[in-house]
VOZA-791682 format. One record per atom (N, C-alpha, C, O): residue number from 1; residue in one letter; atom name; x, y, z. Coordinates in Angstrom, 3 decimals, always signed. Layout:
REM VOZA-791682
PT     n   res   atom         c1         c2         c3
PT   NUM     a     CA          X          Y          Z
...
//
This chain:
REM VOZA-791682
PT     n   res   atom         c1         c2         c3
PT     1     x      N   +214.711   +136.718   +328.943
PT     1     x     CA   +213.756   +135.944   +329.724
PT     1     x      C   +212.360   +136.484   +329.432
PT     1     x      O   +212.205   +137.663   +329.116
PT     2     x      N   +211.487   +135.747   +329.522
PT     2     x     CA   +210.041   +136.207   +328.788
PT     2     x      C   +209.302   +136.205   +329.998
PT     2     x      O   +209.709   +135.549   +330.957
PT     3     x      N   +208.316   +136.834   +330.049
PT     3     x     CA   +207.300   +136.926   +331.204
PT     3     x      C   +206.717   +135.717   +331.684
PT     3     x      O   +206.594   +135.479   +332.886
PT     4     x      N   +206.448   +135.142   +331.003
PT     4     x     CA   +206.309   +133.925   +331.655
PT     4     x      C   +207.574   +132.805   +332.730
PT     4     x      O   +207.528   +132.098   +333.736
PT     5     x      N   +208.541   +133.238   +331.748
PT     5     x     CA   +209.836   +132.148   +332.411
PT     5     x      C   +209.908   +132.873   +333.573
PT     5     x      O   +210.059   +132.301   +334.653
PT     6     x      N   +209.799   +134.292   +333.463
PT     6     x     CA   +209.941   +135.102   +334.764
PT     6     x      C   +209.401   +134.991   +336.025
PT     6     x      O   +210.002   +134.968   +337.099
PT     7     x      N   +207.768   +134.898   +335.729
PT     7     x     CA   +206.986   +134.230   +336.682
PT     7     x      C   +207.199   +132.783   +337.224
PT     7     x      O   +207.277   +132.623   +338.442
PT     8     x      N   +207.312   +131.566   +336.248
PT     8     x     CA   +207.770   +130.467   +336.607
PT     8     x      C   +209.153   +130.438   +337.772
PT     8     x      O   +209.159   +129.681   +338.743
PT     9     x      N   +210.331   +131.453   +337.437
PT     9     x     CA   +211.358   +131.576   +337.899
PT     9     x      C   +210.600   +132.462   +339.255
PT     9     x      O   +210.895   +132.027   +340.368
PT    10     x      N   +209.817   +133.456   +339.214
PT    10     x     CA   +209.702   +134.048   +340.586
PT    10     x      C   +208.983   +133.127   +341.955
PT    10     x      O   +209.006   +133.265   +343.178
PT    11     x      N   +208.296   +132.047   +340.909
PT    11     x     CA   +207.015   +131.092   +341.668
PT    11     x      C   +208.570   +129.931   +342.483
PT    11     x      O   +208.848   +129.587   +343.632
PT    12     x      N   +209.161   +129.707   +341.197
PT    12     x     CA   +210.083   +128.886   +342.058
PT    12     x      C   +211.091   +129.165   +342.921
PT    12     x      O   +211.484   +128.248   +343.642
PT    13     x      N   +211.606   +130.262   +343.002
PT    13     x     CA   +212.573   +131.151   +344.191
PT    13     x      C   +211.328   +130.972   +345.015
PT    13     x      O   +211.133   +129.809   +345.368
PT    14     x      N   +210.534   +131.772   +345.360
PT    14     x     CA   +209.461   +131.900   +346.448
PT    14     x      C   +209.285   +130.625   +347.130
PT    14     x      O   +209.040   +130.656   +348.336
PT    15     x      N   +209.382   +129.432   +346.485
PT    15     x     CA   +209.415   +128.039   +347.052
PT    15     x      C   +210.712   +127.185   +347.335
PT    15     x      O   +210.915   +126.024   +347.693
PT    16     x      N   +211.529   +128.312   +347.007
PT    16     x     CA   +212.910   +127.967   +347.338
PT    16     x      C   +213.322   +128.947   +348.490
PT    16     x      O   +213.543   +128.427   +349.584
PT    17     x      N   +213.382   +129.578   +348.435
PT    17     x     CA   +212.602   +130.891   +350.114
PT    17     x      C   +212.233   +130.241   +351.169
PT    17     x      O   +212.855   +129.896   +352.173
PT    18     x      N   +211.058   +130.094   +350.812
PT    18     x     CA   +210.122   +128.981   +352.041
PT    18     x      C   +210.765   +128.007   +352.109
PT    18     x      O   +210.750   +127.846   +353.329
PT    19     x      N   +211.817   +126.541   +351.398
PT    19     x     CA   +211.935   +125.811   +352.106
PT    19     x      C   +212.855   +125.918   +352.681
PT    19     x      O   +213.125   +124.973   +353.421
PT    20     x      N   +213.706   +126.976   +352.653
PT    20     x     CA   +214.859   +127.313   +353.328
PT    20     x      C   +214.568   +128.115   +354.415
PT    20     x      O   +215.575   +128.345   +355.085
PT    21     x      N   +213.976   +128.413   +354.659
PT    21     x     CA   +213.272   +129.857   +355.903
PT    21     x      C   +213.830   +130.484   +356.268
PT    21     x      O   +214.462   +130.620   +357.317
PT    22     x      N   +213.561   +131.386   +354.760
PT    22     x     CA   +214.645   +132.927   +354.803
PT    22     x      C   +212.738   +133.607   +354.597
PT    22     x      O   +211.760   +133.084   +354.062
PT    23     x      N   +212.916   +134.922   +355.294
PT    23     x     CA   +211.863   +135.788   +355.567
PT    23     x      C   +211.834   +136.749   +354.100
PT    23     x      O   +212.853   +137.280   +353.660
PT    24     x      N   +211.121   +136.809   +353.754
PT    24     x     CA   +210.811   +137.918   +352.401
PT    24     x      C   +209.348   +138.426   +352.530
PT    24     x      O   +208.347   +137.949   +353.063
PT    25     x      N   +209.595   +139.568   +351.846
PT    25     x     CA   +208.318   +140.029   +351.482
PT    25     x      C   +208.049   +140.436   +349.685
PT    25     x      O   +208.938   +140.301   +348.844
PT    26     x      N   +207.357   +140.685   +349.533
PT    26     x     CA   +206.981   +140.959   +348.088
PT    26     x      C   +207.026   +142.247   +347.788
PT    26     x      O   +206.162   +142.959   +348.300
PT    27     x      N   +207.925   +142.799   +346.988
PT    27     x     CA   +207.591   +144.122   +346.464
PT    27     x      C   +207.576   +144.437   +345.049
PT    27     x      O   +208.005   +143.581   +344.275
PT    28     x      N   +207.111   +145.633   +344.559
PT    28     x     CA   +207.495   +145.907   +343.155
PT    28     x      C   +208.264   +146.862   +342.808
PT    28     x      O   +208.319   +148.014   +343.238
PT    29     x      N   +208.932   +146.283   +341.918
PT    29     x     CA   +210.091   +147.082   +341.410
PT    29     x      C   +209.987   +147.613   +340.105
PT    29     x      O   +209.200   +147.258   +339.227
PT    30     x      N   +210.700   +148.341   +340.064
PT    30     x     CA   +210.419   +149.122   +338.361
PT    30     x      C   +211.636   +149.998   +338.263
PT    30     x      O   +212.162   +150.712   +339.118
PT    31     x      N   +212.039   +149.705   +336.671
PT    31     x     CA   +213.399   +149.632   +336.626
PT    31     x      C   +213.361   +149.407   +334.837
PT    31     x      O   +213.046   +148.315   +334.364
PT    32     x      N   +213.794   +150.815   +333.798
PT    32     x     CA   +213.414   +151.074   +332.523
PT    32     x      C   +212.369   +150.854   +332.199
PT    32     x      O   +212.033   +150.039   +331.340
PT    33     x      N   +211.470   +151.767   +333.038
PT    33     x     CA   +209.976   +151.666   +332.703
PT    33     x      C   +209.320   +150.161   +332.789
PT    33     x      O   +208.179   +149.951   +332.376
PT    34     x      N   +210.025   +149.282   +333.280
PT    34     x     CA   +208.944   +147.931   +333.449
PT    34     x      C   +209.344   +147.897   +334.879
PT    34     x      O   +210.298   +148.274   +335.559
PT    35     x      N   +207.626   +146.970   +335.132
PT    35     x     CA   +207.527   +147.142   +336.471
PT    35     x      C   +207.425   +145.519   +336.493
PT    35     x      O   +206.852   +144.755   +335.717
PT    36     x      N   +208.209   +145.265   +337.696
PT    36     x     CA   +207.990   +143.700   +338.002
PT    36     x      C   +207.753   +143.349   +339.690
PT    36     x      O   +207.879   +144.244   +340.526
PT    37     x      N   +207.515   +142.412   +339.942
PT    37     x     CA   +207.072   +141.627   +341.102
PT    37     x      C   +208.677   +141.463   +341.364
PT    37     x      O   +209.441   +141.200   +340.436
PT    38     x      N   +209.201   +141.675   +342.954
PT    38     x     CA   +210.166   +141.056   +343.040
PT    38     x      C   +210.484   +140.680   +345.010
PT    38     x      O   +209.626   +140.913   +345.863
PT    39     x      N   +211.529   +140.235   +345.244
PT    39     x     CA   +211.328   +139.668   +346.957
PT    39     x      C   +212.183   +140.289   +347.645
PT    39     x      O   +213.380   +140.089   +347.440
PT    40     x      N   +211.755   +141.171   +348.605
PT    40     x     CA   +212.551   +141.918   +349.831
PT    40     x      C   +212.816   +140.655   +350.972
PT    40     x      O   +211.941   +140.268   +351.746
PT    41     x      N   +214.315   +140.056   +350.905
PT    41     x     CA   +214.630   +139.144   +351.687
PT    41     x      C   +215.655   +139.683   +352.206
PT    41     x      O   +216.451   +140.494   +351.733
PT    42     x      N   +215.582   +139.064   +353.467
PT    42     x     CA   +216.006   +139.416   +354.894
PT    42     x      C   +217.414   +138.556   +355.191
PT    42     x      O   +217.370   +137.349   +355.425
PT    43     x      N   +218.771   +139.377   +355.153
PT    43     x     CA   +219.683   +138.934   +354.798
PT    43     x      C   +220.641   +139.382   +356.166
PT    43     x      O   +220.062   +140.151   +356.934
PT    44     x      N   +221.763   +139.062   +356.473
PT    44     x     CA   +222.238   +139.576   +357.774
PT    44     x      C   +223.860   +139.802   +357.832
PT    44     x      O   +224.630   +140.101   +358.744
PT    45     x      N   +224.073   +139.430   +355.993
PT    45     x     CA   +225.665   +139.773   +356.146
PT    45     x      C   +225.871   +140.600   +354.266
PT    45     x      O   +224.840   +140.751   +353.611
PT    46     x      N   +226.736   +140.872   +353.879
PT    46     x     CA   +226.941   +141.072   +352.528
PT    46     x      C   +227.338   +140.010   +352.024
PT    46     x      O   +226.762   +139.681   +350.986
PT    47     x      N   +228.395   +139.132   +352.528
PT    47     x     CA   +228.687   +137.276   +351.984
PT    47     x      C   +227.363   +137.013   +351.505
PT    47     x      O   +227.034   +136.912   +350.323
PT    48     x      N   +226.505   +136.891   +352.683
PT    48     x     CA   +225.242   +136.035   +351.820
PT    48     x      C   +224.324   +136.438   +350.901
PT    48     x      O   +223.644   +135.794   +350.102
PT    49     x      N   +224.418   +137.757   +351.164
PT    49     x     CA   +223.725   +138.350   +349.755
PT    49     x      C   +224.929   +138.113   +348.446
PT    49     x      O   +224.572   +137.735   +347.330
PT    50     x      N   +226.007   +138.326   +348.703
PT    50     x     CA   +227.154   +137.617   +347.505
PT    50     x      C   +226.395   +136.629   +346.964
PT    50     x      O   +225.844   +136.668   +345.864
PT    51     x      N   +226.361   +135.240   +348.203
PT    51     x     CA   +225.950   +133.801   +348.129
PT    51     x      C   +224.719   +133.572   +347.087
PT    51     x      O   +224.399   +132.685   +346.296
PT    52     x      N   +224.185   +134.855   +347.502
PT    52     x     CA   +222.474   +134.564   +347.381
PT    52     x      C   +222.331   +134.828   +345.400
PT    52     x      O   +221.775   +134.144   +344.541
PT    53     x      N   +223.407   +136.596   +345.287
PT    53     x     CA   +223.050   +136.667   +344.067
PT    53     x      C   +223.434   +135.793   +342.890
PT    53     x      O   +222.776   +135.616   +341.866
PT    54     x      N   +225.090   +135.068   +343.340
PT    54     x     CA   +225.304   +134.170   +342.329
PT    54     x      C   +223.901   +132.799   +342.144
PT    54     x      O   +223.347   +132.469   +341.095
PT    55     x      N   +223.687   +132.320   +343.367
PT    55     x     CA   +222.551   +131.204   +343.193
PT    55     x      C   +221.540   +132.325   +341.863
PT    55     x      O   +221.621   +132.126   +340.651
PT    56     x      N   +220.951   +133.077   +342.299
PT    56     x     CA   +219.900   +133.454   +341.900
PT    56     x      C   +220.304   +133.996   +339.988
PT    56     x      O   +219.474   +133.923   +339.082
PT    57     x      N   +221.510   +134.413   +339.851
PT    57     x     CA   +221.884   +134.672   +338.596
PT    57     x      C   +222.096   +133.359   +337.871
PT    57     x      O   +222.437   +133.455   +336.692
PT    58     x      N   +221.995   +132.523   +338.227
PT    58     x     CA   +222.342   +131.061   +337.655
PT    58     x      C   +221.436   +130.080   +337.594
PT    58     x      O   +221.278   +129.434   +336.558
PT    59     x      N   +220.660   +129.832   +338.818
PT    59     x     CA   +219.171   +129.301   +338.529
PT    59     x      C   +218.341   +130.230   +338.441
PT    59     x      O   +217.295   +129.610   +338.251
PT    60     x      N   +218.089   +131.299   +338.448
PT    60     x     CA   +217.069   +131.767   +337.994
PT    60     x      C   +217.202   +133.217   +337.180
PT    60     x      O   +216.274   +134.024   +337.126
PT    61     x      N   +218.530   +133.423   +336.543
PT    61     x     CA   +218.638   +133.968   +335.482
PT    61     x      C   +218.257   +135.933   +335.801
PT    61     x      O   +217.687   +136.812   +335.155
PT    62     x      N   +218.888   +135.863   +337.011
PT    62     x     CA   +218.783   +137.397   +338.083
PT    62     x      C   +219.355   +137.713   +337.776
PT    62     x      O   +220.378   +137.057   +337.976
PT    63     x      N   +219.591   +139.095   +336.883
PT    63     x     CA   +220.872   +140.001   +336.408
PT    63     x      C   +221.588   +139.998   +337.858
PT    63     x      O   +222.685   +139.452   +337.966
PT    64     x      N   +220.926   +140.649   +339.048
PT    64     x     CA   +221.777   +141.396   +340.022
PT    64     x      C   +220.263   +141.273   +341.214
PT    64     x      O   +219.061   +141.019   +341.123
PT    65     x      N   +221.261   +141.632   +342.286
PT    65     x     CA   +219.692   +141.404   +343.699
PT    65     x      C   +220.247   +142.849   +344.030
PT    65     x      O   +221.325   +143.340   +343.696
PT    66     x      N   +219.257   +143.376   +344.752
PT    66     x     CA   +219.319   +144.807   +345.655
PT    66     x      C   +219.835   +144.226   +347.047
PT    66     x      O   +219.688   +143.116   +347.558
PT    67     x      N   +220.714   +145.766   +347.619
PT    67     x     CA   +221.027   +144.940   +349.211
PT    67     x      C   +220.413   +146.307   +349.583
PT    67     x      O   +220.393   +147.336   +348.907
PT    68     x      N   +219.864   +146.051   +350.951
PT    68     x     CA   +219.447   +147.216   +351.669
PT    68     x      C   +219.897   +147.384   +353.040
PT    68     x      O   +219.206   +146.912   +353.943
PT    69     x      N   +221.029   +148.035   +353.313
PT    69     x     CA   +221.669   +147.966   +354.628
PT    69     x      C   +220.193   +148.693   +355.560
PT    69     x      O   +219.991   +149.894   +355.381
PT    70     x      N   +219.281   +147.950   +356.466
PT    70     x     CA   +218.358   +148.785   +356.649
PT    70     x      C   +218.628   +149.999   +357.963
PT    70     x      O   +217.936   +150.994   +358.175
PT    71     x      N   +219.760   +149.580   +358.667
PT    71     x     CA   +220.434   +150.472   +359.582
PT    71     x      C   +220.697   +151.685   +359.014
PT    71     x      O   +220.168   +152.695   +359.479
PT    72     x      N   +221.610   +151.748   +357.854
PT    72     x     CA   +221.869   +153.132   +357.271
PT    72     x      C   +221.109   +153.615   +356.176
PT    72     x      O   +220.925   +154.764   +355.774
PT    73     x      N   +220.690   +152.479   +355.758
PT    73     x     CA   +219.921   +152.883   +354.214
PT    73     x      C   +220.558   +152.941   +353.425
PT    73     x      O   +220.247   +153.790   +352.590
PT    74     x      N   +221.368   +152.420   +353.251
PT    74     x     CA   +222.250   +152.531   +351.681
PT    74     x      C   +221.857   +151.597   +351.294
PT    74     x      O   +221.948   +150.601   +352.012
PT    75     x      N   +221.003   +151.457   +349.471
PT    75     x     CA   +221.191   +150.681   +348.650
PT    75     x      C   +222.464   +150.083   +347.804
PT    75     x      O   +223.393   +150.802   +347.435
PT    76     x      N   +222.394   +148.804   +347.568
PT    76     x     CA   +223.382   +148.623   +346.439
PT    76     x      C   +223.021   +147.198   +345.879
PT    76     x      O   +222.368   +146.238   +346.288
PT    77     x      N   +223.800   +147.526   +344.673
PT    77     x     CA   +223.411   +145.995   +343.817
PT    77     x      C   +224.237   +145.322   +343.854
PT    77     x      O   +225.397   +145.715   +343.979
PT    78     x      N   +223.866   +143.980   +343.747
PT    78     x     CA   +225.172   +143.157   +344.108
PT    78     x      C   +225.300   +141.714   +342.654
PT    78     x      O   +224.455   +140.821   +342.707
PT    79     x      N   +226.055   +141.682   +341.848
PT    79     x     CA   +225.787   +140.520   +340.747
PT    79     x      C   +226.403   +139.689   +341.093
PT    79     x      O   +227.179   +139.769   +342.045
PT    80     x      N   +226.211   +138.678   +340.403
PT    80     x     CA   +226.171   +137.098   +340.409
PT    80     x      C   +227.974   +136.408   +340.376
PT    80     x      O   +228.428   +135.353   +340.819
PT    81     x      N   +228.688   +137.663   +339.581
PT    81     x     CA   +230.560   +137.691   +339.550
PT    81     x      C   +230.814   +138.090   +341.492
PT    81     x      O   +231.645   +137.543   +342.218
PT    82     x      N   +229.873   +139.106   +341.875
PT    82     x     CA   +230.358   +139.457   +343.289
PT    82     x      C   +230.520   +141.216   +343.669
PT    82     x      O   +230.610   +141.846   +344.723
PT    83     x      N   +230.499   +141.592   +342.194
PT    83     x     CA   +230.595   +142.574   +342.192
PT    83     x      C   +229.096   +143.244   +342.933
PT    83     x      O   +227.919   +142.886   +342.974
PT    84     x      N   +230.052   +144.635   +343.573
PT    84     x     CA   +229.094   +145.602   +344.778
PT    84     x      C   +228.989   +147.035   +343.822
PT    84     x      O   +229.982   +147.697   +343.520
PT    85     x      N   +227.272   +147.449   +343.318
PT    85     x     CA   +227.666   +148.663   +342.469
PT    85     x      C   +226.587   +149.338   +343.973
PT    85     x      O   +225.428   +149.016   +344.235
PT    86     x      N   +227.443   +150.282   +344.692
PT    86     x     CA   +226.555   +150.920   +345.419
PT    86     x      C   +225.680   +152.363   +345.010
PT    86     x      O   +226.248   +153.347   +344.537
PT    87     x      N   +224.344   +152.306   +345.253
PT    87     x     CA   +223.512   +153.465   +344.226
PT    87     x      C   +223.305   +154.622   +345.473
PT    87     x      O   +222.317   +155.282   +345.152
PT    88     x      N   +223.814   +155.083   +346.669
PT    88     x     CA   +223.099   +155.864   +347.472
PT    88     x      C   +222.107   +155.205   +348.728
PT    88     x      O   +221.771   +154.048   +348.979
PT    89     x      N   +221.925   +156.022   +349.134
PT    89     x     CA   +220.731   +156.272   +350.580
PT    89     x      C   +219.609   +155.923   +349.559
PT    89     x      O   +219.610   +156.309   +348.390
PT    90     x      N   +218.481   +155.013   +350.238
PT    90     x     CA   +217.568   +154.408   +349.864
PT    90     x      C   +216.327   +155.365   +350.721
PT    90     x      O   +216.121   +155.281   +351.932
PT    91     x      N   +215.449   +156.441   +349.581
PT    91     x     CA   +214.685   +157.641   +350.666
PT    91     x      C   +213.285   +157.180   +349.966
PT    91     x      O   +213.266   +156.578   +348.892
PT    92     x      N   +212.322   +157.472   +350.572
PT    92     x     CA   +210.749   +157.617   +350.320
PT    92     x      C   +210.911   +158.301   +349.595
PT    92     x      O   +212.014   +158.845   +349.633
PT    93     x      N   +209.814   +158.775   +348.325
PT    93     x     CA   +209.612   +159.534   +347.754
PT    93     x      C   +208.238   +159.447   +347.540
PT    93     x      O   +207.591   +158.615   +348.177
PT    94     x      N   +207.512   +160.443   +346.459
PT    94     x     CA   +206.089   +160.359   +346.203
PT    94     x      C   +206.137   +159.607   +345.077
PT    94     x      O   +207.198   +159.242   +344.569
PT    95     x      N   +204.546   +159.227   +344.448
PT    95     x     CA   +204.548   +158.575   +343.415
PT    95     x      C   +204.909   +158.986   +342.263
PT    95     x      O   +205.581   +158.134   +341.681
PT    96     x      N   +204.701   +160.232   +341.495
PT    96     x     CA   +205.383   +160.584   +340.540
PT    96     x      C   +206.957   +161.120   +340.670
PT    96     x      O   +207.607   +161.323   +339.645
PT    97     x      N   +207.548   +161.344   +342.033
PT    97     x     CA   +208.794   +160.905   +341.754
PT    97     x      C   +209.382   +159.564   +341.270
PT    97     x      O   +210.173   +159.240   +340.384
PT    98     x      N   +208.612   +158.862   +342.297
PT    98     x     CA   +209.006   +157.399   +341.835
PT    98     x      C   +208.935   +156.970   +339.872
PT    98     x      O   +209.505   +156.127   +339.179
PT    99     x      N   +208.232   +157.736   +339.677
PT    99     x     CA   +207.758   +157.429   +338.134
PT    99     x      C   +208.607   +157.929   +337.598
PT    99     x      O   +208.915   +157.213   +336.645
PT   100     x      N   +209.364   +159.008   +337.657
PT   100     x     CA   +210.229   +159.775   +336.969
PT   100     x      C   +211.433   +159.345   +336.966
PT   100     x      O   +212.114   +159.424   +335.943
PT   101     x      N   +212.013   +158.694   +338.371
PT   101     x     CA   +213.089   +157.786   +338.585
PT   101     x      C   +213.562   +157.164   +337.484
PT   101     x      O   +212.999   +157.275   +336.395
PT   102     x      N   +214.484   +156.557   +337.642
PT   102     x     CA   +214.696   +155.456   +336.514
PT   102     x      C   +214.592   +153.969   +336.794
PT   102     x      O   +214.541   +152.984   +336.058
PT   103     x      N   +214.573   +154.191   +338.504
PT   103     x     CA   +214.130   +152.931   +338.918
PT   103     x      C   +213.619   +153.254   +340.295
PT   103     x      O   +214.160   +154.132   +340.966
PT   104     x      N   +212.590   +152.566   +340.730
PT   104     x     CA   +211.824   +152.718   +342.400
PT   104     x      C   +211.284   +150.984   +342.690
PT   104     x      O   +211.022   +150.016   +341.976
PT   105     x      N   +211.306   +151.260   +344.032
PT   105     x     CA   +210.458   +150.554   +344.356
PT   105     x      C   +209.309   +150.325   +345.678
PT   105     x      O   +209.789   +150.480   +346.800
PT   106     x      N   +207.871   +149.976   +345.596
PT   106     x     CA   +207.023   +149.931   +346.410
PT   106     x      C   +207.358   +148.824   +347.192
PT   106     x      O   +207.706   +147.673   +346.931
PT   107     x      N   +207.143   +149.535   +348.339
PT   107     x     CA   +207.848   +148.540   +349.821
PT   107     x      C   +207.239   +149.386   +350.814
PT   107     x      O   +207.388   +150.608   +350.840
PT   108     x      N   +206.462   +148.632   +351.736
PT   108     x     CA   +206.102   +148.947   +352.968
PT   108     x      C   +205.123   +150.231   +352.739
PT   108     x      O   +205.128   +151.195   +353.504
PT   109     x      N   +204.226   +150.121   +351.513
PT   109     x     CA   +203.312   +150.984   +351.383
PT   109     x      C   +204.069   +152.460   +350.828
PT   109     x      O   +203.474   +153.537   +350.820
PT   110     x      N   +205.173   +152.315   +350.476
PT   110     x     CA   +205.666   +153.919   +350.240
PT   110     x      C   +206.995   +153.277   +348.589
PT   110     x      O   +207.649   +152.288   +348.260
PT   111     x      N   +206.671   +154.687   +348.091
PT   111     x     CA   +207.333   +154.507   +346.907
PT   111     x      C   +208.830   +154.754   +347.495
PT   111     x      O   +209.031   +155.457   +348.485
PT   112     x      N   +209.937   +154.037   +346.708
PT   112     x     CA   +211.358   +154.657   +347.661
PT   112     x      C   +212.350   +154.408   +345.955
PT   112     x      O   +212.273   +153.711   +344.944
PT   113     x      N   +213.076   +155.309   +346.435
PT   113     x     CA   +214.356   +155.656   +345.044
PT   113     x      C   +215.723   +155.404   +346.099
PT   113     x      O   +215.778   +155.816   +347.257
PT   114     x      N   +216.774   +154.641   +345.405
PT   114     x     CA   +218.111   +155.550   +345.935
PT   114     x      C   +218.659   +156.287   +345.100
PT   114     x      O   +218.329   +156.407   +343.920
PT   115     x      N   +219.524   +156.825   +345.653
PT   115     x     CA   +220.416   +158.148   +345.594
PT   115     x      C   +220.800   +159.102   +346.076
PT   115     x      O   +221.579   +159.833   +345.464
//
């Protein structure tokens, strides 16, 4: 997917978001040294994040979505087959941790890693 299709694909989830009125916010993610724009949405079961990643791996060509249990903090990824790869406790870190990571992301003003 090329940066552009990417953006086109992020412009059109975001308007597929809104007309559905699911709550997101915008964060950035970075993940093998590229950093991208991506959407912290507000989800209330693991089914629908299931639901959510197949839509999103299929129209819009999403390897995998992040889940963030925000009660416990455990991250995990979830792909588009259904499969759950869980990565750890989702912790703040500083910015050059975050850099050193192999993947972080800026959310709520603070750099955060799991593991």
């Amino acid at each position: 997917v090329t940066l552009s299709q990417n953006l086109r694909n992020m412009a059109n989830l975001t308007e597929t978001l809104t007309a559905h009125q699911y709550q997101f916010q915008t964060v950035l993610g970075r993940y093998a040294q590229t950093e991208e724009q991506s959407l912290a949405v507000a989800v209330h079961s693991l089914d629908i994040a299931k639901q959510m990643a197949r839509h999103v791996g299929a129209v819009y060509q999403q390897e995998c979505v992040g889940v963030l249990d925000v009660e416990q903090m455990d991250f995990a990824l979830v792909y588009p087959d259904g499969r759950v790869e869980p990565l750890g406790k989702f912790r703040p870190v500083t910015e050059s941790e975050a850099f050193r990571a192999d993947a972080s992301t800026y959310w709520h003003g603070q750099y955060w890693v799991a593991g």
